[in-house]
N, C-alpha and C positions, 0 to 999 in steps of 0.2 A: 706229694705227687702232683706232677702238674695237672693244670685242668682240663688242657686238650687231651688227655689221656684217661677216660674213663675203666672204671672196672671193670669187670666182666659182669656182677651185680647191676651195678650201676647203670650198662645199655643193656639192661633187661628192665630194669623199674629205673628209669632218668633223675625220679627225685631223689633218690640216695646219696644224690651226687650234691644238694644244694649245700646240707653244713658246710661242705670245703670251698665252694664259690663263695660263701657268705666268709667264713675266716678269709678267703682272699681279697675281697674283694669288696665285703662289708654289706650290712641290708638298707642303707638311705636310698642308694640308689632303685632296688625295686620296690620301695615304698613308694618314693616320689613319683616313680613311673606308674603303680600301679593304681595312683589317685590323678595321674594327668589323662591315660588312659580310659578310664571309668568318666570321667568327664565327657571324653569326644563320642564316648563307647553308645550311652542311650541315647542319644538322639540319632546315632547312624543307625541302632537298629530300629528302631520306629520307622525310620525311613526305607530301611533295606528289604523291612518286613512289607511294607508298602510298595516296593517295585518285584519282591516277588506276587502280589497277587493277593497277602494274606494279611491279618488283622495286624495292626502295631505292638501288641499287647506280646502277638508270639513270634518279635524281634529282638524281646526282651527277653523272654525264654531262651532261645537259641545263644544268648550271652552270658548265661547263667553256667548250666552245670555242663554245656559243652567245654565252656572256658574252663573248667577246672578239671576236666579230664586231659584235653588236649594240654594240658600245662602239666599233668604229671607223669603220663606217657610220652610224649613228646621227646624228642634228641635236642634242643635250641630250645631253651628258657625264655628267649627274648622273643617269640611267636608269639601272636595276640589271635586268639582263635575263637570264633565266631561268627557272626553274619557277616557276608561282601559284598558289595556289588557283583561281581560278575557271577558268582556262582548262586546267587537269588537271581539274575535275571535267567539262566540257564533254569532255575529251577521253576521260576514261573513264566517262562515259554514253553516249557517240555509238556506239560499240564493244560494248556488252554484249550485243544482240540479235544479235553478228556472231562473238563469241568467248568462251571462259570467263578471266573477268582470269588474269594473274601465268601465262599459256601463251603458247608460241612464237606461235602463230596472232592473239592478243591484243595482243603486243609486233611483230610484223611490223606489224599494221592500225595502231598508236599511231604507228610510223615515219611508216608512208605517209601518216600526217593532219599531222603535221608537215611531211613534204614536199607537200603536198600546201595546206596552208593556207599555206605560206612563199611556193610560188611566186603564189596569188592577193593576196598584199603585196607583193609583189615585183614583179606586173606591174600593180597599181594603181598602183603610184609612179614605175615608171619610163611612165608614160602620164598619169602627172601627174593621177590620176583618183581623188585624196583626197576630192575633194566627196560623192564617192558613200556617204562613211562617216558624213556628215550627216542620210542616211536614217534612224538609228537615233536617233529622239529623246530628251530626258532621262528624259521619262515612263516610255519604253518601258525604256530601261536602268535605271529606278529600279525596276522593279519586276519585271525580272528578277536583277538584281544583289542584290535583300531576296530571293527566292525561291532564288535558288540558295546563298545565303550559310544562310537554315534548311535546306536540303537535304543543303548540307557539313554542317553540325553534326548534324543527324541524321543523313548517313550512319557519321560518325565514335561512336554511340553504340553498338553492335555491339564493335567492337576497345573502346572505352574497360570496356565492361561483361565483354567476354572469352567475347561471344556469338556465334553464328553467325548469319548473315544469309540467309535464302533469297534465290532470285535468280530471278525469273520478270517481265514486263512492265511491272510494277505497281509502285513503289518504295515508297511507300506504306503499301501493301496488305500487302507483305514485310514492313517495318517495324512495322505492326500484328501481323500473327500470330505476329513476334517475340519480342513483348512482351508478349504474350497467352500466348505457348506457356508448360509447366510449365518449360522450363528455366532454372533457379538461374544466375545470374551468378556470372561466377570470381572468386572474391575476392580473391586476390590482384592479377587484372589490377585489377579496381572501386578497389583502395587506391592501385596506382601511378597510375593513370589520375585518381582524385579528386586523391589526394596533388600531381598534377605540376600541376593544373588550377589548384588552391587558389594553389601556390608560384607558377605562373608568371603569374597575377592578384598575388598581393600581392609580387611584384616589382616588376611593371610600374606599379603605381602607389607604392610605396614608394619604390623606390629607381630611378626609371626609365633610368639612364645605366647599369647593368651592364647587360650580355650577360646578361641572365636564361633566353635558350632556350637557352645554350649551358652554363649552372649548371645548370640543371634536367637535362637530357640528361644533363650528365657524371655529375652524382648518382645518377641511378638508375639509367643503366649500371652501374655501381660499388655501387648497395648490391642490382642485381639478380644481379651475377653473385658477391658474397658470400655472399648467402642462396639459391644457387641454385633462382632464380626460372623458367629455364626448364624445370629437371628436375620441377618440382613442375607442370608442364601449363602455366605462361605461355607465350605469346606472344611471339617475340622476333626482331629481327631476322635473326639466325645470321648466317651468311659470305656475306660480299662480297668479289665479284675485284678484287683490288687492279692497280693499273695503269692505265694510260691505253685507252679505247674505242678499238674497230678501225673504223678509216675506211671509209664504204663506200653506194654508195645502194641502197635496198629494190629486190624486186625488184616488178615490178606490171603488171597485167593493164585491160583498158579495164573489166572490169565492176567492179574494185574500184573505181577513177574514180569512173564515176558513181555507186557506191553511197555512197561519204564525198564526195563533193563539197559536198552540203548541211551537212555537220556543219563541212566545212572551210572554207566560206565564211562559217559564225556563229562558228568560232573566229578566223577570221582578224578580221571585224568585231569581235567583241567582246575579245579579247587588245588590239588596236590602241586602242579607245575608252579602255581602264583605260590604255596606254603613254600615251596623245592627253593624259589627266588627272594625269598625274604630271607631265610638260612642260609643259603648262599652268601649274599650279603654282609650277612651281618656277623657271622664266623668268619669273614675274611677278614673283617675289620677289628674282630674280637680275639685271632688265634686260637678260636678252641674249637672244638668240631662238631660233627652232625652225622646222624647218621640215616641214610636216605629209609631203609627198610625199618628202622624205629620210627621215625617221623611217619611213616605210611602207618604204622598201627597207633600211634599217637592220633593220629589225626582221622585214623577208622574209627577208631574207639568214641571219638568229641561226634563224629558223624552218627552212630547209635544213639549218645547220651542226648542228642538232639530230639532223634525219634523217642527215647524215650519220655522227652518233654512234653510230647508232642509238639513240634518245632521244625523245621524248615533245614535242610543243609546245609552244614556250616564248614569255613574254611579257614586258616590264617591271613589276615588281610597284610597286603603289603605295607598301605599306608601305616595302619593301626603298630604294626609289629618295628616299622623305620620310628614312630613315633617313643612304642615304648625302650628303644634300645637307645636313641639318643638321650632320651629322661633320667639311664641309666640301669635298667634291667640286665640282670647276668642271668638269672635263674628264674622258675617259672612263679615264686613267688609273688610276684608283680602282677602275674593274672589273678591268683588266689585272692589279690587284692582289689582286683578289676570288678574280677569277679560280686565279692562283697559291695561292690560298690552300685553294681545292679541291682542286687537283694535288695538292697536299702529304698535305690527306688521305686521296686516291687511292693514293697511292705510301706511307703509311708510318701510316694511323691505320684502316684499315678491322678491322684485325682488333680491335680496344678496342671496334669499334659490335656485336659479335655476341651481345653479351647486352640490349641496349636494349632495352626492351620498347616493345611496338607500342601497346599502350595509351598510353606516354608520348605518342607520335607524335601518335596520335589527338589529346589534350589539348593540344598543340602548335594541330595544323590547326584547332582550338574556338578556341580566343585568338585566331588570325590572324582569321578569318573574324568575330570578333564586331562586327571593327572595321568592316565589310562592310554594317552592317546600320543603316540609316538609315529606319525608318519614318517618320520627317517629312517627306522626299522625297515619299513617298505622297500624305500629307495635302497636302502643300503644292503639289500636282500637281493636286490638288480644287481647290484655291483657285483656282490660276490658272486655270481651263477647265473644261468640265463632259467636253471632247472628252479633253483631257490627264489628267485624274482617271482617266478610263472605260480609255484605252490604258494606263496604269498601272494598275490594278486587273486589266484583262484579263489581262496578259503575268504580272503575280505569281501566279493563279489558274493561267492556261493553264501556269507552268513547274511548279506543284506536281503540278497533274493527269497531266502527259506525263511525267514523272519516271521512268525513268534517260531518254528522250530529251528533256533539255532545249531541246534545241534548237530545237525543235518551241514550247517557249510563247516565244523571241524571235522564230521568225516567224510566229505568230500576231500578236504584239503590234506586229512590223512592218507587218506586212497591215492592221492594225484602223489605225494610226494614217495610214496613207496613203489609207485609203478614208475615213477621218474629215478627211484634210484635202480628196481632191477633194469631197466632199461640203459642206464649207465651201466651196468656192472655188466650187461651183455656185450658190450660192445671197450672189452678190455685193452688194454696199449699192447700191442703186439711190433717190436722191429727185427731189423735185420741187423747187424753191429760191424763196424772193421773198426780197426785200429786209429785211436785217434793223435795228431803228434804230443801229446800231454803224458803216453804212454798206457792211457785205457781205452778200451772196447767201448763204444757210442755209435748213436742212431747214422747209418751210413749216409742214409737221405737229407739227414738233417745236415749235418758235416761235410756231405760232399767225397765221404772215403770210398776207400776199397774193401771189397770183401779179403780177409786174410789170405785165402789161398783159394786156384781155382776148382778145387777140388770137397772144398768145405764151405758150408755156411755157418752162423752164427744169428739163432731165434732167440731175442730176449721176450719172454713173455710176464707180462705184472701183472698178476693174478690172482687167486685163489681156482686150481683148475676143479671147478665143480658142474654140474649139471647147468648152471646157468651160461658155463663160457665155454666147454667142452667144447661145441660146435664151433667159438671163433676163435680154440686153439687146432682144431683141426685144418680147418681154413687158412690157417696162418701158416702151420707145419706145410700144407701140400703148395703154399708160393713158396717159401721158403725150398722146397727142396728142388724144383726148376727154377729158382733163381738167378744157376750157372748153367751152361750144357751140359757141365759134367762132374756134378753132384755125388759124391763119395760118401760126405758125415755132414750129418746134420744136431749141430750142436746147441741144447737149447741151455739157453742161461737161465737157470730156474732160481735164483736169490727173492725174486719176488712172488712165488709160488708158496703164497705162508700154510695152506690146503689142499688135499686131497680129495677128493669123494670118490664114487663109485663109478659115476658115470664118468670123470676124471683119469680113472683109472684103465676105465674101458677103452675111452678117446689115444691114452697111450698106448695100449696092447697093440688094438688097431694099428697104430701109426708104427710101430716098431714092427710088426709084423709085415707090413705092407712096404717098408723100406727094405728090411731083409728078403722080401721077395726078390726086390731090385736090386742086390747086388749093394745095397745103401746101410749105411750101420746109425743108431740114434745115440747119440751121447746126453748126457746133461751135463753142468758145473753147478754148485752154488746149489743144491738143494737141503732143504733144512729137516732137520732133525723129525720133524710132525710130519714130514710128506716121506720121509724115508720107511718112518714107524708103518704108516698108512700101506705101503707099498709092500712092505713085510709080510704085513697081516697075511696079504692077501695072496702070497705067492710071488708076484708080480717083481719084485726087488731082484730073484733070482737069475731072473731075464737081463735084466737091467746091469746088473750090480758091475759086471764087467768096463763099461764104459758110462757107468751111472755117480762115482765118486770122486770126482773130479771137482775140488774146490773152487777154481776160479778160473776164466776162460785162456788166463797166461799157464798154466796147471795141465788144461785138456790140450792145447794145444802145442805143447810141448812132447806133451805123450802123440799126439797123433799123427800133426805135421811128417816126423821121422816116418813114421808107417805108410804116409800117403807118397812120401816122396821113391821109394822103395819101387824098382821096378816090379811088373806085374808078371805071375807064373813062375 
């Protein structure tokens, strides 16, 4: 069987599916990936765990038994599931007006948004209710994904400079007076923090097949605790409990509920769109498929296993997941190995991390996010629409303004782009048609034609006629029907009428009633099967059906022309 074609078994439990990817396709490859990955894997999360707000120790956690839940529930093998950048800074913005980071009270609310955004993935998927994640358009994610990607990097200029950050509303604001204040940056954090910035840049493009976050890291652990770097005032990670996290779920109240609900429903939507984009990807490069409402319970399911860590929410990272598919990963194996490759540092390398400087870290979370930052996106959001330009500009603006609550400028930028699209959809393409010399019906004004005969018009309306456009098919019907002086049939080209509603339905009654008054008959052509059904329903076909069946406007006016030309009485 091929492997783009899973079982019905198989997209209910995804690992079922690995023996046949491994006979195709062999296990070196998510071997080799799954020790390339494990390499880049703990020092990101020390640091990820560090830009959400919370201890490094539970970055390593979050890398652990989420990674192996998301790698067996999972639709896409080659997803590397665990801490990321943007979905730790979402989680530790959402949090700051509720706690002070790196406290008990801070790491209990990071649990509960973790559980808390696991189980809204968890029950979109098992309700097969992925479409709902389409609401967030490109626009909108383009321009909070530039915004929070400068936000990560400026919040990381603080630890990189060896400075302290105030911490009041305003992120900003904080970051100004920071900058502004008399106080001298540490110099030794400014040399490790430049020095690791510089190295792990001209790694990355020199020689880009080393582990370079994992050389950099070993490096200035090693020449920070030579030149004893924390004694002299750096910054450092210190001691982490070695061993594996104690199993367990938070404990939680309804008012915490509703207070993180909204932050856990834009982590849940946006951790999913960066997994949605790595799948994407790398099945297209691979031939084999995904499937969006498994990946959603895959990746609910790594979201609980986090809380049960007690650990921070976790997502598929882009980078991590483009890293382990090029290594060679088909199947989720390669995490189970990532995986292990965490434990190992839990159980037997945590005490080597306690001189790391945090500044390194910092310089770490700047590389990862640079790669985050795609201003063409922007521009190229102008091109296409003036509506896509505006909801993109909005959402990068509104996430810098609400900053540490991010989450507040994607649903701005939500809101803006759905009210830009019903406001589009209000205002539908409604013409008039005559004959064009090519031998079809086109826009008259556009073309310069005649209306068919002086006795008939011809209303192309592109629509769905529902409650939203009723009123500017009604509007269009009543120019349409003094268009001539003497107005006979008024014939709509319905082909793009893919909808019905009720209020749709009403706007016609209306309208064929109030021509019949006048001595005026309504035709259509080109109506589809769903508006015809709709119309049934409801009686309303009855009315209609007389001069309602007319396939195409060379069809209706074949039939009618004769009848108009016909003297009268």
């Amino acid at each position: 069987m091929n492997a783009s074609h899973p079982t019905r078994a198989e997209r209910v439990f995804p690992f079922l599916g690995w023996p046949r990817l491994w006979r195709q396709h062999g296990v070196r490859g998510d071997l080799v990936a799954g020790v390339t990955v494990a390499l880049v894997l703990v020092p990101q999360a020390l640091a990820y765990a560090q830009l959400a707000g919370l201890p490094p120790h539970l970055g390593l956690y979050a890398a652990l038994l989420p990674a192996l839940v998301g790698a067996l529930f999972g639709s896409c093998g080659a997803l590397s599931t665990g801490p990321v950048a943007l979905t730790s800074l979402l989680s530790g913005a959402s949090l700051l007006s509720l706690a002070q980071p790196d406290t008990p009270e801070f790491i209990a609310l990071a649990v509960v948004l973790a559980l808390l955004s696991g189980l809204i993935q968890l029950a979109l998927g098992l309700l097969r209710a992925g479409w709902l994640l389409n609401l967030l358009s490109r626009p909108v994610m383009a321009g909070f994904i530039n915004a929070s990607a400068l936000l990560i990097g400026l919040s990381q200029l603080p630890a990189l400079l060896g400075l302290s950050l105030p911490r009041s509303g305003h992120f900003l604001l904080d970051l100004w007076h920071m900058l502004a204040g008399s106080g001298a940056p540490h110099l030794a954090s400014a040399l490790y923090g430049g020095l690791a910035l510089f190295a792990l840049v001209a790694l990355r493009r020199l020689v880009p097949r080393l582990p370079g976050v994992l050389l950099v890291v070993a490096s200035a652990t090693a020449v920070s605790a030579l030149t004893g770097f924390a004694a002299q005032g750096g910054a450092v990670v210190g001691a982490l409990p070695s061993g594996l996290p104690s199993l367990g779920l938070p404990v939680i109240d309804g008012n915490m509920l509703v207070t993180l609900f909204p932050a856990a429903f834009v982590i849940a939507l946006v951790s999913f769109m960066e997994a949605a984009s790595s799948a994407t990807v790398i099945t297209a490069r691979t031939g084999m498929s995904w499937n969006q409402n498994q990946e959603l319970i895959g990746q609910g399911l790594a979201k609980l296993a986090a809380a049960a860590s007690g650990a921070m929410p976790v997502s598929a990272s882009f980078s991590r997941s483009a890293l382990n598919h090029a290594s060679g990963a088909r199947s989720g194996l390669s995490s189970l190995l990532t995986a292990a490759g965490v434990l190992l540092s839990l159980q037997y390398l945590t005490p080597l991390l306690w001189h790391l400087p945090i500044a390194v870290l910092a310089a770490v979370i700047l590389v990862v996010v640079a790669s985050l930052v795609d201003f063409r996106a922007l521009t190229g959001a102008w091109k296409a629409g003036r509506d896509d330009g505006l909801a993109a500009v909005v959402t990068f603006c509104a996430t810098l303004v609400f900053a540490p609550d991010i989450q507040n400028g994607i649903l701005t930028g939500l809101m803006l782009s759905l009210a830009l699209m019903l406001y589009r959809d209000m205002q539908p393409r409604a013409a008039l048609l005559g004959m064009h010399p090519d031998g079809t019906y086109r826009d008259l004004t556009r073309f310069g034609l005649e209306h068919p005969h002086p006795n008939l018009v011809i209303l192309r309306f592109d629509s769905p006629l529902t409650f939203v456009t009723a009123k500017a098919f009604e509007e269009a019907a009543a120019r349409a029907a003094q268009a001539q002086s003497e107005v006979k049939v008024l014939l709509v080209s319905a082909a793009g009428i893919n909808a019905i509603d009720a209020t749709g339905q009403h706007a016609i009654s209306t309208l064929h009633e109030r021509l019949r008054l006048n001595g005026q008959v309504l035709a259509f052509c080109g109506l589809k099967k769903q508006a015809v059904d709709a119309l049934e329903r409801t009686g309303l076909w009855a009315r209609l059906s007389e001069h309602g069946q007319y396939r195409t406007e060379h069809h209706a006016l074949d039939t009618l022309l004769p009848r108009l030309s016909r003297p009268s009485g």
